[in-house]
NUMARPA-547890 format. One record per residue (C-alpha): z, x, y; residue in one letter. Coordinates in nm, 4 decimals, padded with zeros to 6 digits. Example, Ala and Ser with C-alpha at 12.3 -4.5 7.8 and 13.67 -1.06 7.14 Angstrom:
! NUMARPA-547890
[[00.7800 01.2300 -00.4500] A]
[[00.7140 01.3670 -00.1060] S]
This chain:
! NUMARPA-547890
[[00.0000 00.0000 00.0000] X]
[[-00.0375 00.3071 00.2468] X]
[[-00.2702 00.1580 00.4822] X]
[[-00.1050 -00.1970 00.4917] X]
[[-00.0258 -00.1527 00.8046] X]
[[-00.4200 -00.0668 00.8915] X]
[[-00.4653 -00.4247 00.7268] X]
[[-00.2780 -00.5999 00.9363] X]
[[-00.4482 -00.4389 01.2151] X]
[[-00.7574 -00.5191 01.1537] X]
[[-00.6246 -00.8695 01.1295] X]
[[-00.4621 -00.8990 01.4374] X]
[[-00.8580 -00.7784 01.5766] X]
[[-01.0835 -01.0695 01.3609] X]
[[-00.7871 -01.3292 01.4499] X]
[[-00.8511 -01.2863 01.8227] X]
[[-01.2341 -01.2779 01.8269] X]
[[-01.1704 -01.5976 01.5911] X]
[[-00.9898 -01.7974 01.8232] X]
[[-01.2289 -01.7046 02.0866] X]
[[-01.4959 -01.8773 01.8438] X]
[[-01.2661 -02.1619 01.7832] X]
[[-01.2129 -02.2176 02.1576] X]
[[-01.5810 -02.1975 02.2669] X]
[[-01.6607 -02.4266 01.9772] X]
[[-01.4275 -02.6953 02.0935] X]
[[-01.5531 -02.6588 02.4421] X]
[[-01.9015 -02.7428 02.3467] X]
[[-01.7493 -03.0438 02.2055] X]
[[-01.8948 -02.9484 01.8212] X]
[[-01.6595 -02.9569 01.4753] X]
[[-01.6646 -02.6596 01.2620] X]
[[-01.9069 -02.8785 01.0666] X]
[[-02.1871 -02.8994 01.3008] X]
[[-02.1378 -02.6281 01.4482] X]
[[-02.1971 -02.4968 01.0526] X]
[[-02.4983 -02.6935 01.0593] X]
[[-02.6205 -02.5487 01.3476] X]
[[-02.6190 -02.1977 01.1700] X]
[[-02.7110 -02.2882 00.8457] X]
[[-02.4204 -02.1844 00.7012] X]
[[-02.0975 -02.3332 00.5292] X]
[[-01.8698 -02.4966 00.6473] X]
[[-01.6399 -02.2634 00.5574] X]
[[-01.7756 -01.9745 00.6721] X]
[[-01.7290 -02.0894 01.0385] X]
[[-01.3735 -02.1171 00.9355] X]
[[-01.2881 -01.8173 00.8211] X]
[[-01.4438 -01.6323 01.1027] X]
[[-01.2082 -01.8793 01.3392] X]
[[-00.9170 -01.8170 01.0664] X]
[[-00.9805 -01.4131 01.1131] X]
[[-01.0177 -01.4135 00.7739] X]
[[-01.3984 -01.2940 00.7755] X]
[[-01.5310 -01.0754 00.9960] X]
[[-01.8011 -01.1916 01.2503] X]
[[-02.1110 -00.9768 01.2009] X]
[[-02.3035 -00.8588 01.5492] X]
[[-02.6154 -01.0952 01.4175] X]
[[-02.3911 -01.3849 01.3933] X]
[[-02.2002 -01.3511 01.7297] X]
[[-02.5403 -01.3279 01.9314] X]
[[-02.6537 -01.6404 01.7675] X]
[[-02.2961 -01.7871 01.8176] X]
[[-02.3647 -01.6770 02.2098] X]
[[-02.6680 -01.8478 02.2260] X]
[[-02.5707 -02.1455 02.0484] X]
[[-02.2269 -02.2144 02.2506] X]
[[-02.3989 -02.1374 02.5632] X]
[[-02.0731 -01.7862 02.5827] X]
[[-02.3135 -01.5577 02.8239] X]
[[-02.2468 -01.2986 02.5191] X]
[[-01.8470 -01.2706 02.5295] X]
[[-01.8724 -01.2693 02.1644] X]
[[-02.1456 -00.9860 02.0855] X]
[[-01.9596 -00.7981 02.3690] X]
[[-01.5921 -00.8432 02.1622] X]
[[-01.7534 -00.7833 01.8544] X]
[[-01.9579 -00.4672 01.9766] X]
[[-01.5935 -00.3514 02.0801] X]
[[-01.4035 -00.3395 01.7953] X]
[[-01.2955 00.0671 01.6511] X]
[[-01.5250 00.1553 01.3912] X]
[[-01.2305 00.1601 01.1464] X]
[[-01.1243 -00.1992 01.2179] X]
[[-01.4493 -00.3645 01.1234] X]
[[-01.3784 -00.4415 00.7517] X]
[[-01.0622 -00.6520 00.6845] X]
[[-00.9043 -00.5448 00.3823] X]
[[-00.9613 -00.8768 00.1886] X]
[[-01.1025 -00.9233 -00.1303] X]
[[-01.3612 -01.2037 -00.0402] X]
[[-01.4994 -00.9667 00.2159] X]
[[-01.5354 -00.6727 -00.1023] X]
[[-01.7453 -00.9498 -00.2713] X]
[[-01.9811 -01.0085 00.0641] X]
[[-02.0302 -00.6360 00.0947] X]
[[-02.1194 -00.6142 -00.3213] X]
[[-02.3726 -00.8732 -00.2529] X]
[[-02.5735 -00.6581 00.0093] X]
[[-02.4900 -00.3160 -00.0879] X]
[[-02.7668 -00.0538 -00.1531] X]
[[-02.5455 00.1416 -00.3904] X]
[[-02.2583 00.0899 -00.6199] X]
[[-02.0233 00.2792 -00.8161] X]
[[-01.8179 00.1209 -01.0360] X]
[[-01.5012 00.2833 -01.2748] X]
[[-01.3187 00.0780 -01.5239] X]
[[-01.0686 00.1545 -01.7228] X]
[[-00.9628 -00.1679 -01.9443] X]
[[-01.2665 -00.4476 -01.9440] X]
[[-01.6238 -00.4305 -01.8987] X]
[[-01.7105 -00.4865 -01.5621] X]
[[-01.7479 -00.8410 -01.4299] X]
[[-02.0921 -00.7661 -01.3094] X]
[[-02.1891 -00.6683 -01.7146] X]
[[-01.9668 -00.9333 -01.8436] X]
[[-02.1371 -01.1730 -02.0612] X]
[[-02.0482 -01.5507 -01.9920] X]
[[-01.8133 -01.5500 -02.3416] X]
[[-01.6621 -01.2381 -02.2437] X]
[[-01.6006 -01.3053 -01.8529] X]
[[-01.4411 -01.6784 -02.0501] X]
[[-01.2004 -01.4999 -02.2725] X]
[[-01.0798 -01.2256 -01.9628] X]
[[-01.0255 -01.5013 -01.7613] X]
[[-00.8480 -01.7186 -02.0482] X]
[[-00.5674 -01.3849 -02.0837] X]
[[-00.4168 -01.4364 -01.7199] X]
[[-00.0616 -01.4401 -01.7163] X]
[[00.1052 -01.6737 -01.6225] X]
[[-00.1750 -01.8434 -01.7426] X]
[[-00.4333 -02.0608 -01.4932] X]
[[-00.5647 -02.4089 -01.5176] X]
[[-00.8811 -02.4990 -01.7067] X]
[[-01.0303 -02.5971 -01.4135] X]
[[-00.9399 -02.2446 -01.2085] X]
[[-01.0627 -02.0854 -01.4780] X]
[[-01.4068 -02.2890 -01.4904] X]
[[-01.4428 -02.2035 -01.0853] X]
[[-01.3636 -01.8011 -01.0874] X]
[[-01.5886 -01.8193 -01.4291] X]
[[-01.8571 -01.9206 -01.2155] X]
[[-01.8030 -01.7174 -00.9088] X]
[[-01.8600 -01.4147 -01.1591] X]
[[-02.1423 -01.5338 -01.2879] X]
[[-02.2741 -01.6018 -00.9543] X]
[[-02.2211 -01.2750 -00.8160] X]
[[-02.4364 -01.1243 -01.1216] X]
[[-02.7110 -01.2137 -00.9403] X]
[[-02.7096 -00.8397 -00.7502] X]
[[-02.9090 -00.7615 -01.0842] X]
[[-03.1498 -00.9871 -00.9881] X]
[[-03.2020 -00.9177 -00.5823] X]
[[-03.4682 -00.7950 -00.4840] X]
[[-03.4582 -00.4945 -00.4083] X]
[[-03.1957 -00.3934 -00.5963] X]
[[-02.9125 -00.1996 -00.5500] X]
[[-02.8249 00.1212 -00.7273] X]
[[-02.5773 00.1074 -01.0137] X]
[[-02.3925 00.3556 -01.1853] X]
[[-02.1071 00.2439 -01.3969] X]
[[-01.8402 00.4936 -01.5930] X]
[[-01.6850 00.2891 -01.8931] X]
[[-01.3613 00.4247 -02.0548] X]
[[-01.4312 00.4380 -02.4111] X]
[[-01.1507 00.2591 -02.5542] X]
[[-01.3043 -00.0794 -02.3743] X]
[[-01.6047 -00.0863 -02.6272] X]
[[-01.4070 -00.0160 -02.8708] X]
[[-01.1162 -00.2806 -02.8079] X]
[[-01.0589 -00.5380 -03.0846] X]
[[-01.0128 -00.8028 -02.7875] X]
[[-01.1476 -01.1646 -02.8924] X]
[[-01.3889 -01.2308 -03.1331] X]
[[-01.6552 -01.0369 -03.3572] X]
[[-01.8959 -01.1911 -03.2388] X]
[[-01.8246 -01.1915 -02.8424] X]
[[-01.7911 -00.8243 -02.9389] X]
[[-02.0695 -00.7740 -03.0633] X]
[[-02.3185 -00.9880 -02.8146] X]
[[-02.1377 -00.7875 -02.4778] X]
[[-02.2609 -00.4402 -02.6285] X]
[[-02.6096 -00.5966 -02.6543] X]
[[-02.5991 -00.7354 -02.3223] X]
[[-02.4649 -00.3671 -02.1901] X]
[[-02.7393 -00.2107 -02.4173] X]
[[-02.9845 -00.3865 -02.2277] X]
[[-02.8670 -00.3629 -01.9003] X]
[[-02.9088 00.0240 -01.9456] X]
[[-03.2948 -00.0226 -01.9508] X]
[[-03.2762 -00.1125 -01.6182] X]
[[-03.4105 00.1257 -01.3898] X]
[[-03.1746 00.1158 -01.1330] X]
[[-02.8630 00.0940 -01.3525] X]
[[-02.7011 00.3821 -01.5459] X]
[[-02.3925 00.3340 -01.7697] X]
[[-02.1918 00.6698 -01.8361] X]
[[-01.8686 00.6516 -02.0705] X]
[[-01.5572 00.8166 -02.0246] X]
[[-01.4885 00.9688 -02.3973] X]
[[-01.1510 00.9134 -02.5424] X]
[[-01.1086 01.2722 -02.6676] X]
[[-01.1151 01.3808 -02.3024] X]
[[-00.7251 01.6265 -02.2809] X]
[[-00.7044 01.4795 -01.8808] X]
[[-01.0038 01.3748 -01.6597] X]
[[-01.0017 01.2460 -01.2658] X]
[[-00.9748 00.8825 -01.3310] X]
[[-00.6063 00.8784 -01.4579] X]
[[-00.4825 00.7097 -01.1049] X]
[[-00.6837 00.3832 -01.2100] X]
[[-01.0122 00.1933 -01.1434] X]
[[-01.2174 00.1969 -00.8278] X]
[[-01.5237 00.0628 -00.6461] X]
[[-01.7297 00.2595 -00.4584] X]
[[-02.0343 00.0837 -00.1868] X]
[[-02.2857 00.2053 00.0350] X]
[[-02.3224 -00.1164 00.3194] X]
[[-02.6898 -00.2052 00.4721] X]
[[-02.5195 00.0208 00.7939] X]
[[-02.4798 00.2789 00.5801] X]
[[-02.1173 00.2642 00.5779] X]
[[-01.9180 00.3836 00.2412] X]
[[-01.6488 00.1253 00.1541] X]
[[-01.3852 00.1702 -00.1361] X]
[[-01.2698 -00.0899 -00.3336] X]
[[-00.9054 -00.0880 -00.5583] X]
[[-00.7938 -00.3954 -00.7219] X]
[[-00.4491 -00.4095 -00.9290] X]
[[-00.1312 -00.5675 -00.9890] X]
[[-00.1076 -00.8133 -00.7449] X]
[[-00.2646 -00.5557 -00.4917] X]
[[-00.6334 -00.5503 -00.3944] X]
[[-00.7344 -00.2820 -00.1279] X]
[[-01.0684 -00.2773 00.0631] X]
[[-01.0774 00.0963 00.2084] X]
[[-01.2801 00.1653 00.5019] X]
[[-01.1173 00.5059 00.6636] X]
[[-01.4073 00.7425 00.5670] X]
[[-01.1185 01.0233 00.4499] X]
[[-00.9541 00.7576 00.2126] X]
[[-01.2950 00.6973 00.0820] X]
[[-01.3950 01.0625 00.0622] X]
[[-01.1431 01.1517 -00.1814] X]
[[-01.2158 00.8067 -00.3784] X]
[[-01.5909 00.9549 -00.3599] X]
[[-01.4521 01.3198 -00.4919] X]
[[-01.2487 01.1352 -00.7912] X]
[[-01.5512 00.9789 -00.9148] X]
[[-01.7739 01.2508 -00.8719] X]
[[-01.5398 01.4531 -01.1046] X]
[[-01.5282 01.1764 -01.3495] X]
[[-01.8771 01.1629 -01.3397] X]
[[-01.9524 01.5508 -01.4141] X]
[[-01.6434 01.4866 -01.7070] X]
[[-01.8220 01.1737 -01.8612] X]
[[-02.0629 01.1328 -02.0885] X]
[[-02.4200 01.2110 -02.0435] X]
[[-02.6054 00.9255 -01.9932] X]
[[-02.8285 01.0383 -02.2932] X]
[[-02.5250 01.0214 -02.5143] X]
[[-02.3673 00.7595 -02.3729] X]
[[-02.6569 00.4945 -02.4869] X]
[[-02.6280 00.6987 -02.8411] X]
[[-02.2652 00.5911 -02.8455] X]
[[-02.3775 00.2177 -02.7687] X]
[[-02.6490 00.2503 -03.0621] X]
[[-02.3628 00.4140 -03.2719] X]
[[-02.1349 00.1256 -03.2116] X]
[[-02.3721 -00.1796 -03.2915] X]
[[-02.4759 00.0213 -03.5694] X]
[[-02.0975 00.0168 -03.7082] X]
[[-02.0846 -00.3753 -03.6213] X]
């Protein structure tokens, strides 16, 4: 938690330019929901920007200028804010930023990646929550990970590179069968050309990942974002030093992993054995 108090920060910055928002809305006489339509966006989108719980993009604030009639007071605030307060450290922004990023690095340490998960897989991960959650949350954040697998699908595509700890395709976790058809799926998705798959061997005496998982993005802007999700803690890192050293860990792990060569042999070996 060292750079909670960064979080709030950045916070106390989105939660002023969103009342500003709020206020020029209501004195244009629109509801968050025209105003929405207005945009083309949801609903909910305008709300979180007014909440401070997203952060309003430059794009969107000149549009809001024009559409609220503001003279530009909002591209102005918004062209304002520190460099290192523009991301607030909130998980539903990480997701926004996976959606557009041109790269992403990806290390796991005890399930396959949502963004490989198969739909039986992603099912059973979500079904192990403890204390456990309802059906029906289950049913929603199944298919907000589903959705978000569509970043294999954009065009153009990002660049992937995942490291796998070895132990996760080997887990006896659920089924045989569920088994079986998410080391398919992650055979295929290595044929991909602009996805790579390394895995962390198991024989390894120490390696650079022992601290835990990360996320690593590179935005549209060409910002580097780092993103660390655990025990009731999820972290979006924006200070390039925090993310340099997040970049140095997984460049380590990298160089310690498998080759990717030998890491699809392992995936052959294992179906084989199946």
């Amino acid at each position: 938690m060292a750079n909670s108090k960064q979080g709030r920060k950045r916070g106390t910055t989105w939660h002023v330019i969103g009342a500003q928002v709020a206020a020029f809305r209501r004195t244009a006489g629109l509801t968050q929901a025209a105003l929405a339509d207005m945009c083309r966006v949801s609903e909910d989108t305008i709300a979180s920007i007014e909440q401070g719980r997203r952060p309003l993009h430059l794009d969107f604030a000149v549009l809001l200028d024009q559409l609220l009639e503001t003279k530009g007071a909002l591209q102005v605030a918004v062209a304002k804010v520190p460099q290192k307060e523009r991301f607030p450290a909130f998980v539903y922004d990480y997701t926004e930023h996976e959606q557009s990023a041109l790269s992403l690095l990806w290390y796991e340490t005890q399930v396959v990646p949502g963004l490989l998960q198969t739909e039986e897989y992603a099912r059973f991960v979500l079904s192990c929550h403890f204390p456990p959650i309802s059906q029906a949350s289950q049913e929603e954040r199944l298919a907000d990970r589903l959705d978000r697998q569509k970043l294999l699908t954009r065009e153009p595509p990002p660049i992937m590179h995942f490291l796998l700890e070895e132990s996760i395709l080997r887990s006896r976790i659920g089924s045989p069968a569920m088994r079986r058809e998410q080391l398919e799926h992650l055979r295929r998705c290595v044929e991909l050309p602009f996805l790579d798959i390394q895995i962390v061997p198991m024989t390894l005496p120490k390696h650079a990942g022992l601290a835990g998982p990360m996320i690593l993005l590179e935005t549209p802007d060409h910002d580097h974002l780092g993103y660390i999700e655990g025990q009731l803690t999820n972290i979006l890192h924006d200070d390039p030093d925090d993310v340099s050293v997040l970049l140095l860990k997984y460049g380590m792990l990298r160089s310690q992993a498998l080759s990717i060569e030998l890491s699809i042999r392992l995936l052959d070996d294992l179906l084989g054995e199946r």
